[in-house]
py3Dmol code that shows the C-alpha trace and the ligand (Angstrom):
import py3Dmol

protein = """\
ATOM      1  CA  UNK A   1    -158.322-147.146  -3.298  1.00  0.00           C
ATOM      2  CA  UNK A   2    -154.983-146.284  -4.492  1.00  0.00           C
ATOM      3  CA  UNK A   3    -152.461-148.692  -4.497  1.00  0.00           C
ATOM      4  CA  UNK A   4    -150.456-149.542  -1.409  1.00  0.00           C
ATOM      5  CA  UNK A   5    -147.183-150.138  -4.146  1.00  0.00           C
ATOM      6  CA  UNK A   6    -147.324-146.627  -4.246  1.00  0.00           C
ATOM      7  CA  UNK A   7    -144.598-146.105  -1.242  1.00  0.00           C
ATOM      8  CA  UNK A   8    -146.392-142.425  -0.506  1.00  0.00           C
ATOM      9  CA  UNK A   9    -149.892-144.572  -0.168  1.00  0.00           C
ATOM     10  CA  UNK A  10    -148.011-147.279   2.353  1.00  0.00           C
ATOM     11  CA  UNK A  11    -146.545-144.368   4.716  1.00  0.00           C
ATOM     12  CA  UNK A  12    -149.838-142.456   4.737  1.00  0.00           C
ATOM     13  CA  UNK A  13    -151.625-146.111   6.124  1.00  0.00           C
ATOM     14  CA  UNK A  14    -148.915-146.683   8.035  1.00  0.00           C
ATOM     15  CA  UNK A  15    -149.032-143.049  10.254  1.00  0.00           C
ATOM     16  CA  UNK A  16    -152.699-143.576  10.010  1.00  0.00           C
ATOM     17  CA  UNK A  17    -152.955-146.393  12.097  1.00  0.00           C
ATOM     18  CA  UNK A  18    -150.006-145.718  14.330  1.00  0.00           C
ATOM     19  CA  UNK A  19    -148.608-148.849  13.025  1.00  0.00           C
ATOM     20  CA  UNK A  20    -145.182-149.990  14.233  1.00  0.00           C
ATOM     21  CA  UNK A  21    -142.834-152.372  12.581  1.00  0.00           C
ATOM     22  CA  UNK A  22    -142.503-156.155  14.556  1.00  0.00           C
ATOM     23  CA  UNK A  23    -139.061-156.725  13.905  1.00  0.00           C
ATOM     24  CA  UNK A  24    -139.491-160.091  15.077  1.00  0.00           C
ATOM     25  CA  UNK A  25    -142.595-160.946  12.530  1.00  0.00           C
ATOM     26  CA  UNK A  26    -140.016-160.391   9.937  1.00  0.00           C
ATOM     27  CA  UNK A  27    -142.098-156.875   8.295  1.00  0.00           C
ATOM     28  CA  UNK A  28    -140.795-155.604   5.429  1.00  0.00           C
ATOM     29  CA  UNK A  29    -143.082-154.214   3.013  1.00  0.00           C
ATOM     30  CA  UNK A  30    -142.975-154.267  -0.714  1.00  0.00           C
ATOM     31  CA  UNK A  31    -143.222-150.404  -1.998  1.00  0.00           C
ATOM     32  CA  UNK A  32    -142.639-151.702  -5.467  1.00  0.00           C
ATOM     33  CA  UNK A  33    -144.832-152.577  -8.466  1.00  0.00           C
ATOM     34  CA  UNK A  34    -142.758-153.631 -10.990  1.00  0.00           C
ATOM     35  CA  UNK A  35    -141.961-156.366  -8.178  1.00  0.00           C
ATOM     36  CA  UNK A  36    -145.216-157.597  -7.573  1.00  0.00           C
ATOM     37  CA  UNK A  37    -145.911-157.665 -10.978  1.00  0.00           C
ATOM     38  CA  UNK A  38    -143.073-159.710 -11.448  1.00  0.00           C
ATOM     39  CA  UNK A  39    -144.435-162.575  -8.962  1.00  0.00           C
ATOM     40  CA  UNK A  40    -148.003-162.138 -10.062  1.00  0.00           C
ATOM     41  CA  UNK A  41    -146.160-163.282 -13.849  1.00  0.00           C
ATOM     42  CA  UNK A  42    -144.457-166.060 -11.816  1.00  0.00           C
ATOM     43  CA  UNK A  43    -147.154-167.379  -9.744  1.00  0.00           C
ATOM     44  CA  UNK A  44    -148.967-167.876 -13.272  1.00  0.00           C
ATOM     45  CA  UNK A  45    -152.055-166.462 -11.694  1.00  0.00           C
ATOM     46  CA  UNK A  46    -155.549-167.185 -13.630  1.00  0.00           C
ATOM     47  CA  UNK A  47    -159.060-166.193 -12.725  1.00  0.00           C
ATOM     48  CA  UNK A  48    -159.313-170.076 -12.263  1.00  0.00           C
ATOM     49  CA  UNK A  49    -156.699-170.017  -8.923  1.00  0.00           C
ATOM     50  CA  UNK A  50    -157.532-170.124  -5.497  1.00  0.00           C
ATOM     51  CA  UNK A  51    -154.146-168.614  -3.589  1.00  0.00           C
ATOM     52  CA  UNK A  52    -152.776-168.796   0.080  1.00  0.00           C
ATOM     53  CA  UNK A  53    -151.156-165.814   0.851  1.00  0.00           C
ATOM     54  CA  UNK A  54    -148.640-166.058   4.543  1.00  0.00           C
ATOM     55  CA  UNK A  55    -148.261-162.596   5.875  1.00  0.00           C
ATOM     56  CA  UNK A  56    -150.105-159.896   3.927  1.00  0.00           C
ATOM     57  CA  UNK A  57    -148.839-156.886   6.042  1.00  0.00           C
ATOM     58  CA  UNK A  58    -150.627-154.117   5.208  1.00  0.00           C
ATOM     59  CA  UNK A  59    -152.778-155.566   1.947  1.00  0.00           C
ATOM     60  CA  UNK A  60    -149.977-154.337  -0.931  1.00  0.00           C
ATOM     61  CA  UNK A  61    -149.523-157.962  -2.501  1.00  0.00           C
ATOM     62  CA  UNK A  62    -153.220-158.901  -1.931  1.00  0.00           C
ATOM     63  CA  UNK A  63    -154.543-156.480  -3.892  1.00  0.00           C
ATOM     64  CA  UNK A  64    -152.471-157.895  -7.035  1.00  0.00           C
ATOM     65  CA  UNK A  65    -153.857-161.473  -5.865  1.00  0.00           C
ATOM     66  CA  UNK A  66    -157.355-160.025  -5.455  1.00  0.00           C
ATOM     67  CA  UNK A  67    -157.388-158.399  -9.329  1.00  0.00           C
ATOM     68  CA  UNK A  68    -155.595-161.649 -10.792  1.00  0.00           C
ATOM     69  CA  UNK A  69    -156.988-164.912  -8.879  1.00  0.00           C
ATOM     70  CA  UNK A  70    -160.392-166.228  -8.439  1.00  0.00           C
ATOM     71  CA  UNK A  71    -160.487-166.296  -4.589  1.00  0.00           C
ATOM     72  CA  UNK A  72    -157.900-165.000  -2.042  1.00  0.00           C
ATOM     73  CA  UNK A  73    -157.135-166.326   1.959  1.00  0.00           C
ATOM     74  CA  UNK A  74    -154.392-164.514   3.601  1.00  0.00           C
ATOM     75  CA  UNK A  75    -152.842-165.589   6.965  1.00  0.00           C
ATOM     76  CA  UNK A  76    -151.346-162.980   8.865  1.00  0.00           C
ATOM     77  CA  UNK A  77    -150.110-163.351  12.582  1.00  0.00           C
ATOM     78  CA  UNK A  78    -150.234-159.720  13.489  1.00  0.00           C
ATOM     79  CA  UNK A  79    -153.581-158.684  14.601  1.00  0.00           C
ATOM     80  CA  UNK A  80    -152.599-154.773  14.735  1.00  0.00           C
ATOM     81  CA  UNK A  81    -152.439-155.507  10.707  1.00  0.00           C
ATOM     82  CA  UNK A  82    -156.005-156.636  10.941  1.00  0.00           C
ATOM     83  CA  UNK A  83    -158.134-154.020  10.955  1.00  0.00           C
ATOM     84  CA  UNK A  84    -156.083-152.249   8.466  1.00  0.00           C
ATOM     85  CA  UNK A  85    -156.294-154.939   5.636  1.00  0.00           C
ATOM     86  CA  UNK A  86    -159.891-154.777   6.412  1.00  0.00           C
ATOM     87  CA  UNK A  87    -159.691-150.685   4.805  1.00  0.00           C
ATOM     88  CA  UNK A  88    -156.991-151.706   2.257  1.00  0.00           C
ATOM     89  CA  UNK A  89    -159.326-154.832   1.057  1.00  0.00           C
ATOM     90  CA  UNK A  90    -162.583-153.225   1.278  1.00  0.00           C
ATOM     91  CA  UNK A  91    -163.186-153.138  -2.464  1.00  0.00           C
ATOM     92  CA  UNK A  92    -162.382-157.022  -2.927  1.00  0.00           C
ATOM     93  CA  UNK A  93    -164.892-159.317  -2.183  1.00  0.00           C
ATOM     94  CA  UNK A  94    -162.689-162.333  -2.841  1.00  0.00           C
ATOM     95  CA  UNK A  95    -160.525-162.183  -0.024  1.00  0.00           C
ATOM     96  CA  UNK A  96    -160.933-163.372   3.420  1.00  0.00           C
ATOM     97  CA  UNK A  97    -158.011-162.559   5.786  1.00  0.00           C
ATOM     98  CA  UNK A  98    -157.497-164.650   9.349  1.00  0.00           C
ATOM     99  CA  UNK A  99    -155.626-163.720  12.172  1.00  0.00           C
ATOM    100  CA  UNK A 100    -153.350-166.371  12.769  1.00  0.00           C
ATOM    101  CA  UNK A 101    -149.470-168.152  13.039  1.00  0.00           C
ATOM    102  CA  UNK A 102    -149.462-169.588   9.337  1.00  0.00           C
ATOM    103  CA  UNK A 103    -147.637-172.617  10.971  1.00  0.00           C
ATOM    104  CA  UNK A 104    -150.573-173.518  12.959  1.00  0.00           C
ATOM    105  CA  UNK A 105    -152.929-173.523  10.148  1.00  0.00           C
ATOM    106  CA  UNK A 106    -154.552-176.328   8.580  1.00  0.00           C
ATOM    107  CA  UNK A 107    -153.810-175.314   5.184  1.00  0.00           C
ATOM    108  CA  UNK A 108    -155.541-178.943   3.847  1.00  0.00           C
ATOM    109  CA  UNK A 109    -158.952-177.841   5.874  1.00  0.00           C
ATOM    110  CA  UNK A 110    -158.765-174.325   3.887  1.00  0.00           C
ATOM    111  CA  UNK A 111    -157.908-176.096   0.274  1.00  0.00           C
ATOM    112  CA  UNK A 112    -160.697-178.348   0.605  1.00  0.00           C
ATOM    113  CA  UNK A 113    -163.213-175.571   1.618  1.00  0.00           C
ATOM    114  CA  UNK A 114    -162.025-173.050  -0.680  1.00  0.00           C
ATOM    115  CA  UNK A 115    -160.414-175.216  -3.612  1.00  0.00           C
ATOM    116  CA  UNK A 116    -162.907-178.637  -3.274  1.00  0.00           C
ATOM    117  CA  UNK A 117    -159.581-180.196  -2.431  1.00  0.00           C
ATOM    118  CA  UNK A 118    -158.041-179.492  -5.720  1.00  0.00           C
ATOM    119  CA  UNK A 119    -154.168-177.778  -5.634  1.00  0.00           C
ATOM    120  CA  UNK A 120    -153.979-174.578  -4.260  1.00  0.00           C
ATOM    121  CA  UNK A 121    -150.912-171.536  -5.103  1.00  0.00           C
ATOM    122  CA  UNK A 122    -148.890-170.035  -2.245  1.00  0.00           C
ATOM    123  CA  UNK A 123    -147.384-166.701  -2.895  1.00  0.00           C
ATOM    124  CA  UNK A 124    -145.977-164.662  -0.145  1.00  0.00           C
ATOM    125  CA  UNK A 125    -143.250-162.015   0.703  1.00  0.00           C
ATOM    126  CA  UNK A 126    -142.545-164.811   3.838  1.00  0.00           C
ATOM    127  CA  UNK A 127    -141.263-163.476   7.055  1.00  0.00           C
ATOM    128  CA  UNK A 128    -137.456-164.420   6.663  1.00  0.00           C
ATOM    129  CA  UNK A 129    -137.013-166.087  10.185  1.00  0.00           C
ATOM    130  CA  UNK A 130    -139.387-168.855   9.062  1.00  0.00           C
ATOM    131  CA  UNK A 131    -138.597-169.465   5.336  1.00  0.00           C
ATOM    132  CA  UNK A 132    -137.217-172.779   5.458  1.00  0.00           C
ATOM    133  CA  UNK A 133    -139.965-174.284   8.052  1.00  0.00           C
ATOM    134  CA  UNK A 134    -143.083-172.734   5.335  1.00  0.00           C
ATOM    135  CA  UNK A 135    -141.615-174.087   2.481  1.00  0.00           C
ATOM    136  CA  UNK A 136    -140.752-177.601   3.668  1.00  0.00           C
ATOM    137  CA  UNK A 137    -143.688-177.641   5.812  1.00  0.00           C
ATOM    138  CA  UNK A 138    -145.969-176.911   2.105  1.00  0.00           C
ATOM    139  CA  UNK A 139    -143.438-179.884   0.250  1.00  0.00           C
ATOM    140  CA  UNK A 140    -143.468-182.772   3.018  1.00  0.00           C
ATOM    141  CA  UNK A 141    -147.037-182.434   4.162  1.00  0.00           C
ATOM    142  CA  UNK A 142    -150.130-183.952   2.249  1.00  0.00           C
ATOM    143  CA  UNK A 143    -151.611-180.616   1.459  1.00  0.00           C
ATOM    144  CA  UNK A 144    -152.208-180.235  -2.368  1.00  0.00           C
ATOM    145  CA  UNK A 145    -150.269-177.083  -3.432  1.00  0.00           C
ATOM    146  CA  UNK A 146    -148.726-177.092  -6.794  1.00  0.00           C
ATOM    147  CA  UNK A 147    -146.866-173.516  -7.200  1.00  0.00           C
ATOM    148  CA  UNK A 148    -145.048-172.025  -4.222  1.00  0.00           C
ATOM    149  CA  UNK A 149    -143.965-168.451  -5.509  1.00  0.00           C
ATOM    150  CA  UNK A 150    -142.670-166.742  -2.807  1.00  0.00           C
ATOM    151  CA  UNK A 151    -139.454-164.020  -2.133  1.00  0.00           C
ATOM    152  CA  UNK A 152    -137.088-165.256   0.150  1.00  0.00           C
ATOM    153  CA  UNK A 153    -133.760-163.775   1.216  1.00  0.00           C
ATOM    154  CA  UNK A 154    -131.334-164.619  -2.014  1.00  0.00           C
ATOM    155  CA  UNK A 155    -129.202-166.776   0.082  1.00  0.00           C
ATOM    156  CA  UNK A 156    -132.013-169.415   0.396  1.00  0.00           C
ATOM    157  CA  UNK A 157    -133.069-169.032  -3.063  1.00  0.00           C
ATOM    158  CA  UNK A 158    -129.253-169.684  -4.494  1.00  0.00           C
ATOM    159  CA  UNK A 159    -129.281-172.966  -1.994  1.00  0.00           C
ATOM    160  CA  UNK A 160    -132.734-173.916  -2.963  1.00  0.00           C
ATOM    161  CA  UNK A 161    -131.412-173.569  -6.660  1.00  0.00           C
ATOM    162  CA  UNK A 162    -127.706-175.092  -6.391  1.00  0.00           C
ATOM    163  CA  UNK A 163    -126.799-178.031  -7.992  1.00  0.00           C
ATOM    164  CA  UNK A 164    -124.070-180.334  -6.788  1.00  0.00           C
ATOM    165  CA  UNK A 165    -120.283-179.720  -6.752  1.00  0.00           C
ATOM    166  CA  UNK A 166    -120.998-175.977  -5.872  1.00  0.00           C
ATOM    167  CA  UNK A 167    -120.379-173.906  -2.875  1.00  0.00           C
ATOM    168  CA  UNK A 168    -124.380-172.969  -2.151  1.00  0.00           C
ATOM    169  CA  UNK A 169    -125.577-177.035  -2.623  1.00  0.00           C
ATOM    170  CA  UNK A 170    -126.571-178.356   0.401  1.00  0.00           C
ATOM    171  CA  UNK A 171    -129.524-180.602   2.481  1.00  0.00           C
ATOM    172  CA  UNK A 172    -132.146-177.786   1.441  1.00  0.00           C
ATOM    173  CA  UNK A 173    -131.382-177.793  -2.361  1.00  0.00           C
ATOM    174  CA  UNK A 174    -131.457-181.502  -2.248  1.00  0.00           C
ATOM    175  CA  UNK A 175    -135.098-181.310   0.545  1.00  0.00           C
ATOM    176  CA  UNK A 176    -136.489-179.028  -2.005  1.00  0.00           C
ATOM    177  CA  UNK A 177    -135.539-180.747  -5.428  1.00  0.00           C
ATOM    178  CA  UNK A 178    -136.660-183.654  -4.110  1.00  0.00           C
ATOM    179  CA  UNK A 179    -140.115-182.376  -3.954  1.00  0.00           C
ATOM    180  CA  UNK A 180    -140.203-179.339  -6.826  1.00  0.00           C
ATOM    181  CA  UNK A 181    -138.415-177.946  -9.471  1.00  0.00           C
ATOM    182  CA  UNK A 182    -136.982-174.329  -8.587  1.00  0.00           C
ATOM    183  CA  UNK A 183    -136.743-171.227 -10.695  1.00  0.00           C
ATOM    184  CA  UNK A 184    -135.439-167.785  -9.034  1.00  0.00           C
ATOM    185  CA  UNK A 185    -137.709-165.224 -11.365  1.00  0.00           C
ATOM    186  CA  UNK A 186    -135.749-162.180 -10.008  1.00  0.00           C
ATOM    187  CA  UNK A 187    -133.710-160.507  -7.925  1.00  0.00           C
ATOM    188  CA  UNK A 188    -135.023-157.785  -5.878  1.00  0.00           C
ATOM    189  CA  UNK A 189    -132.730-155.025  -3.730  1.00  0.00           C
ATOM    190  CA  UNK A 190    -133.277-154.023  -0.558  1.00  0.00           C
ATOM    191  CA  UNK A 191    -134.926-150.753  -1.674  1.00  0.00           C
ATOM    192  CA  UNK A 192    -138.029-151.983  -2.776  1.00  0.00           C
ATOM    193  CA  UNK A 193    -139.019-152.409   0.663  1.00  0.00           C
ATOM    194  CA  UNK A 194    -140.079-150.317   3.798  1.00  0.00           C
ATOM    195  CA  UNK A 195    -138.150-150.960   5.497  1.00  0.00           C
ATOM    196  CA  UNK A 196    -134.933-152.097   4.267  1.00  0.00           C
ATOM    197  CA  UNK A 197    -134.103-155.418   5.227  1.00  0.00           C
ATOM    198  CA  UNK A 198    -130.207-155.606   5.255  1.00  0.00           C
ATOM    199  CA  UNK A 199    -130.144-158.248   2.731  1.00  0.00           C
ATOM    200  CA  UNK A 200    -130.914-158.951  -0.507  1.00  0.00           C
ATOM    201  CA  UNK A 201    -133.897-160.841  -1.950  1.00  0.00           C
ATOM    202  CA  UNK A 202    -135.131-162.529  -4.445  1.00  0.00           C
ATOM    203  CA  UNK A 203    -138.420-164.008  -5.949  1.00  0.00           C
ATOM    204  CA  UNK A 204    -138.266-168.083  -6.181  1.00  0.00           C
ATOM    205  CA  UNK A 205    -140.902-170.423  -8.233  1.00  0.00           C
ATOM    206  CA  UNK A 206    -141.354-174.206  -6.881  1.00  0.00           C
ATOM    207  CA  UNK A 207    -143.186-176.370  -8.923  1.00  0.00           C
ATOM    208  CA  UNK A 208    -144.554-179.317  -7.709  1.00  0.00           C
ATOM    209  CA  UNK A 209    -143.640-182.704  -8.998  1.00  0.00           C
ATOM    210  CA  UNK A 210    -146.618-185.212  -9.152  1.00  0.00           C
ATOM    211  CA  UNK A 211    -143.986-187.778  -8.347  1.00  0.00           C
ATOM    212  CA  UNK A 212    -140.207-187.404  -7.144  1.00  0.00           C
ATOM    213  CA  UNK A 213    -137.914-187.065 -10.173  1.00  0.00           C
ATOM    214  CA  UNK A 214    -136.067-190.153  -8.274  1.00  0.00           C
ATOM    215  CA  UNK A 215    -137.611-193.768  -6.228  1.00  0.00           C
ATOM    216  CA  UNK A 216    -136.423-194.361  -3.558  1.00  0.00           C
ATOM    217  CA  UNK A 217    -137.007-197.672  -1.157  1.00  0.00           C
ATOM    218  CA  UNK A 218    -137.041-195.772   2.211  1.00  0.00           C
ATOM    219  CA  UNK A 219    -137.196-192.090   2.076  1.00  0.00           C
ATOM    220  CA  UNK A 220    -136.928-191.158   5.387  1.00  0.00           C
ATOM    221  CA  UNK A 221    -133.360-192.627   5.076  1.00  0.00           C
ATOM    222  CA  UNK A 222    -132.555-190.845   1.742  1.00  0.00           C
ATOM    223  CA  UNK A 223    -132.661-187.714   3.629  1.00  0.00           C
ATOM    224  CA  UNK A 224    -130.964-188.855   6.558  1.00  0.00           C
ATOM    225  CA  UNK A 225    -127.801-189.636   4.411  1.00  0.00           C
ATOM    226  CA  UNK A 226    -128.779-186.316   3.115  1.00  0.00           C
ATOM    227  CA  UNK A 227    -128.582-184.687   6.549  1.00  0.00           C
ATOM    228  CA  UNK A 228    -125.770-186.717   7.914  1.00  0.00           C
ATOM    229  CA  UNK A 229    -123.572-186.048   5.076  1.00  0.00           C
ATOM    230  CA  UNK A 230    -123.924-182.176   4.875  1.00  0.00           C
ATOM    231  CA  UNK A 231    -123.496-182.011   8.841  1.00  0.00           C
ATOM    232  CA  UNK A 232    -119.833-182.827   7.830  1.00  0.00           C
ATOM    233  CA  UNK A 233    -119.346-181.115   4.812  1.00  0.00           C
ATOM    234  CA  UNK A 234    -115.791-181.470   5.127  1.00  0.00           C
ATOM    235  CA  UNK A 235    -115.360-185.434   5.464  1.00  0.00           C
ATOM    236  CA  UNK A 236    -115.575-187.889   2.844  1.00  0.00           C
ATOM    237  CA  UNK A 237    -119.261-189.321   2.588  1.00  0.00           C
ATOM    238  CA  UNK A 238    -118.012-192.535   4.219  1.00  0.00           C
ATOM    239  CA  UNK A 239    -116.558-190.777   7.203  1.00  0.00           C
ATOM    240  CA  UNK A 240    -119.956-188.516   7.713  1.00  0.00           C
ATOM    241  CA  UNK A 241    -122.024-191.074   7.497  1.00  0.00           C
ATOM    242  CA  UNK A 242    -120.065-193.682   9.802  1.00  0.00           C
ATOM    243  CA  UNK A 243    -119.956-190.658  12.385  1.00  0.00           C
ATOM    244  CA  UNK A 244    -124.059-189.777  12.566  1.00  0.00           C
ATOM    245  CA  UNK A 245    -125.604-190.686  15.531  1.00  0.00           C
ATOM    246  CA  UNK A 246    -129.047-191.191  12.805  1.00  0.00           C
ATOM    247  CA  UNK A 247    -127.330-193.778  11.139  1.00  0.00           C
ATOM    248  CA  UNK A 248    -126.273-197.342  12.160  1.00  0.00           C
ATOM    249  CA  UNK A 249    -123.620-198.196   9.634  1.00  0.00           C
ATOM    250  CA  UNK A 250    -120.250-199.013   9.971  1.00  0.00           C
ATOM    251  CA  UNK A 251    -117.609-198.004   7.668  1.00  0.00           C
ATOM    252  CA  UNK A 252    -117.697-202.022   5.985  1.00  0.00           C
ATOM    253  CA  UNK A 253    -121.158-201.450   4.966  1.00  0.00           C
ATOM    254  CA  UNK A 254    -120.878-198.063   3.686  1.00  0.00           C
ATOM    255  CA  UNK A 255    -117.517-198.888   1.573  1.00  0.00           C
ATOM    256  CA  UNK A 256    -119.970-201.972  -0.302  1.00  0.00           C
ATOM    257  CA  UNK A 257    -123.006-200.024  -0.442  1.00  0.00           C
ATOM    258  CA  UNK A 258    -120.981-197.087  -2.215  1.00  0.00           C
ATOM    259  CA  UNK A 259    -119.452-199.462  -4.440  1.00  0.00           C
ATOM    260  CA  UNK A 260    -122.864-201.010  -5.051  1.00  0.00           C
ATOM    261  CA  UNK A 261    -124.190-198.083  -5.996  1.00  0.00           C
ATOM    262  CA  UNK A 262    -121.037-197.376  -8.261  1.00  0.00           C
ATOM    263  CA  UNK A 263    -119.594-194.268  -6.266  1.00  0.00           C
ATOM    264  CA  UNK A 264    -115.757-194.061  -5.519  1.00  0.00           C
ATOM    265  CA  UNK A 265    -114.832-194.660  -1.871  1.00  0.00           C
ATOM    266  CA  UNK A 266    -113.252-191.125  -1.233  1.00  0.00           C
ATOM    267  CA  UNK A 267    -115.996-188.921  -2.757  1.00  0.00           C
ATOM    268  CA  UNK A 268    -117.685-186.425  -0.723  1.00  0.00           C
ATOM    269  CA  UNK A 269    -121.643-185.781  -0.041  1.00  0.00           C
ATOM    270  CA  UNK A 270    -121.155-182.172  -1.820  1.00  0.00           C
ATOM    271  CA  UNK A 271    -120.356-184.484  -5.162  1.00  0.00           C
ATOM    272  CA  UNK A 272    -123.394-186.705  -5.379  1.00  0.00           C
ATOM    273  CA  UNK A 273    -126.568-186.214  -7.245  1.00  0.00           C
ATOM    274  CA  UNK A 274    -130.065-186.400  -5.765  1.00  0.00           C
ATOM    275  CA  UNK A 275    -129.951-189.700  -7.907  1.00  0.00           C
ATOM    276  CA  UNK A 276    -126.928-190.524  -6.448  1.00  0.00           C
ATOM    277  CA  UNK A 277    -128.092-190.046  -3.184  1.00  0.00           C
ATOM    278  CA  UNK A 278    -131.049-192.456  -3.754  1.00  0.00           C
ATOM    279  CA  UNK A 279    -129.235-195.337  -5.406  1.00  0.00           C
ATOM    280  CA  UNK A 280    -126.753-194.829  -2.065  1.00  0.00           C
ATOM    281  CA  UNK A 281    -130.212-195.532  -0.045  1.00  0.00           C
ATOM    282  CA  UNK A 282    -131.137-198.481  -1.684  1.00  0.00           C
ATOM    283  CA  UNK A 283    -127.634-200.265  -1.162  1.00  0.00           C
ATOM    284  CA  UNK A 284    -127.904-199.443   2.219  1.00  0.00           C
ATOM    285  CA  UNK A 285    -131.064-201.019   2.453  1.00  0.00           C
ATOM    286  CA  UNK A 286    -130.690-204.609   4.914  1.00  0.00           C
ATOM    287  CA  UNK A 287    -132.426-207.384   3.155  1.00  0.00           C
TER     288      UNK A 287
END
"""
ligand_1 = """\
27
SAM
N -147.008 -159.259 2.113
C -146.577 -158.006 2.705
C -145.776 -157.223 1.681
O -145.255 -157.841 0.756
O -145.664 -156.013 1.814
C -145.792 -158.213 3.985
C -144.591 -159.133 3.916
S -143.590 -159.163 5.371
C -142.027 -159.668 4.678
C -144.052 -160.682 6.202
C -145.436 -160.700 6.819
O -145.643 -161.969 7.436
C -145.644 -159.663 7.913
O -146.887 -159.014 7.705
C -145.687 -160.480 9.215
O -146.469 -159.904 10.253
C -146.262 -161.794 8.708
N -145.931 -162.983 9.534
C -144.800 -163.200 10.260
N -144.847 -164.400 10.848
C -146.017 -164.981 10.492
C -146.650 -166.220 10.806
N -146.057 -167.134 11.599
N -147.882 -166.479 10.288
C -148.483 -165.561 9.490
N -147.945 -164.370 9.169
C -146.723 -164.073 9.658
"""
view = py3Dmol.view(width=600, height=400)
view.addModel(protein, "pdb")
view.setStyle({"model": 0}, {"cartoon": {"style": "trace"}})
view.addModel(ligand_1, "xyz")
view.setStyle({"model": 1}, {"stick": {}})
view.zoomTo()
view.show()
């Protein structure tokens, strides 16, 4: 069959089969190959890979995924797509597709069938309204997955990116840099997709760290600093932290845990490293 990155090829399926666009499933279809290409390249796909693929649409990115990777599961949650990626994906026999909400898979159950347990790859043109959830679902959870390549709306790449003292650096840069080390791979406008979205995109690599770049005592309070302090961007860390109902420390406590931890008593969250941040948890920690 003819490739669906041929825009012409997409609209013919897409009259075929009546299909309408789910604004609320986030569609937008890639009519672009120099795109896929480009995420292919940045997935590092081998005949070796197993890949998870959320939200297939109408089949264009799976047929890239087919030709380059060793085996192919995509999850897609809209069954009228179904029994089109069954025409577009007739030729592959590497590629099983399953009707379902990605966030209610068990994406460990399908690694260990598929992959004997060994890491999996995740590339997807994600449905926008559920970005963040995906991606830190795939980084907190025990499923092995050691590339995420995925295009996200360019907003969340830049804050997934940022580093601190700048205006995008916030609790997802630190959530996700915690976990991976991003790389935006391109930038991709509006027009490469059917149909438009009305922002712009752009193609983001995560690579999984086999441990976190920083140790940490107590995590789950590392990234409750981490939360509390970006809730109140605006306040000095001592007077965001002292304010969050998560956290039970009074301003004493903070002052001597920040000086512990060799931080100056008027600095703000927005300032302080992901190392930073740890060495702030430890103080803090109550012996
Ligand atoms: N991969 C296709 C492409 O690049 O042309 C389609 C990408 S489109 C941005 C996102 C896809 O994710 C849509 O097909 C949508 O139906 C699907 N989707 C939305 N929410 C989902 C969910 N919770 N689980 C699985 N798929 C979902």
């Amino acid at each position: 069959m003819e490739k669906l990155s041929n825009p012409q090829k997409t609209i013919e399926v897409i009259q075929k089969y009546s299909f309408y666009f789910q604004k609320k499933f986030g569609q937008n279809f890639l009519i672009d190959a120099h795109v896929l290409d480009k995420i292919i390249a940045a997935a590092e796909i081998t005949k070796d890979d197993f890949v998870l693929e959320i939200g297939p649409g109408i089949g264009t990115m799976t047929q890239y995924l087919a030709e380059a990777a060793r085996e192919v599961t995509a999850v897609e949650i809209d069954r009228n797509l179904i029994p089109i990626l069954h025409e577009t994906l007739a030729e592959y026999d590497n590629v099983t597709i399953l009707n379902q909400d990605v966030l209610k898979t068990d994406i460990a159950a399908i690694a260990r069938e598929k992959n004997g347990g060994r890491p999996i790859k995740v590339v997807a043109n994600l449905p926008y309204y559920i970005t963040t959830p995906i991606i830190m679902g795939l980084l907190e959870s025990q499923v092995p997955v050691d590339c995420i390549a995925v295009m996200v709306q360019k907003e969340v790449a830049q804050r997934m990116q940022a580093g601190p003292g700048t205006k995008d650096y916030g609790a997802l840069s630190l959530a996700v840099q915690y976990y991976a080390e991003p790389y935006i791979a391109a930038n991709v406008p509006p027009n490469c997709f059917i149909p438009r979205p009305n922002v712009g995109s752009a193609v983001i690599r995560l690579t999984r760290y086999q441990e976190p770049p920083v140790k940490v005592k107590d995590e789950k309070l590392l990234f409750a600093l981490i939360r509390a302090s970006f809730n109140q961007r605006r306040k000095t860390l001592v007077n965001g932290l002292k304010n969050s109902s998560e956290l039970p420390y009074g301003k004493e406590e903070l002052l001597s845990a920040l000086e512990k931890a060799g931080l100056p008593e008027n600095i703000r969250g927005e300032a302080l490293t992901l190392e930073q941040f740890a060495q702030l948890a430890d103080a803090l920690i109550r012996e």
